[in-house]
N, C-alpha and C positions, 0 to 999 in steps of 0.2 A: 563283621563286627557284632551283629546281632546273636548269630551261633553262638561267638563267642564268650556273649553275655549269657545266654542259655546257658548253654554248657558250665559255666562257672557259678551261677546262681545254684544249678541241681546239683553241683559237687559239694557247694557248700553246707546246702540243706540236708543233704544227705551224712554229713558227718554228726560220726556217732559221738556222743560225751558221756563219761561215766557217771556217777552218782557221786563222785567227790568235785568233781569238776563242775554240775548243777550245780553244788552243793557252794561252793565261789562265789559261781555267778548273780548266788541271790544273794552270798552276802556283801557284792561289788555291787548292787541295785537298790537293792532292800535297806543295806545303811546299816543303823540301827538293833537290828536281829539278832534274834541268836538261834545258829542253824544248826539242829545234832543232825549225826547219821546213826540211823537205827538197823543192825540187821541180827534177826535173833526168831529163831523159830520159823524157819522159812521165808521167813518177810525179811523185805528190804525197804524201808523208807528212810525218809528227811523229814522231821521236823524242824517248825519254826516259829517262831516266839517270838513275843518282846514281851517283854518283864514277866511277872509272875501270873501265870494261869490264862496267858491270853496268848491264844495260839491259833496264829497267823493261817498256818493252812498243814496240811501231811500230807506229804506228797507219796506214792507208793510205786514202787519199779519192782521188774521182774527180774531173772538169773542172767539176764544179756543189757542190763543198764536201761532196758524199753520202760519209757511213763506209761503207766496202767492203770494210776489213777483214776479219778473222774475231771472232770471238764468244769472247769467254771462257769457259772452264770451272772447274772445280775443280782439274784435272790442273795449269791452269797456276796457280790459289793455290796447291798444295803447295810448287809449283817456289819460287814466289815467297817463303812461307813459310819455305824452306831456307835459302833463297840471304839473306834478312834483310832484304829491302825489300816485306814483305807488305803495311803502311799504306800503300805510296804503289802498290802496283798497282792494290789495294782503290781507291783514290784515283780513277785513271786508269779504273776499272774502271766507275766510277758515274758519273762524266763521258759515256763509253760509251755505256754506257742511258740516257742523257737526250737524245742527239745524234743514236743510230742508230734 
């Protein structure tokens, strides 16, 4: 039984999701948002927003769907915390760890 949980844990984690399919998950989590996909000039990211000029986070992936971004820390919950869209970075934030 325990194999069995192995083995099905690492198949899971191992599945790959594309950038439209992140691109759901934050807005199934996140609520609120509003998620573009950006790809133009070699770059591929996701942005994301709530309301005008306040942007939640940019996420940036490579030509095989891999997060390449950077990592979140604490520094950037404070920000987030201030600024008043803490739930929905938190949001975007565990999307994150589940993808990278």
């Amino acid at each position: 039984m325990a194999l069995a949980l192995k083995t099905a844990w690492a198949m899971a984690k191992n599945t790959k999701r594309t950038m439209e399919q992140v691109a759901e998950m934050i807005k199934e989590k996140a609520g609120n948002v509003q998620v573009n996909i950006w790809e133009r000039y070699g770059k591929r990211r996701i942005y994301v927003n709530k309301g005008f000029r306040n942007n939640v986070a940019m996420l940036e992936f490579d030509e095989q769907d891999n997060y390449i971004g950077k990592k979140f820390d604490n520094m950037d919950l404070v920000g987030a915390r201030q600024a008043g869209w803490e739930n929905e970075f938190l949001a975007v934030k565990e999307v994150i760890e589940q993808v990278a």
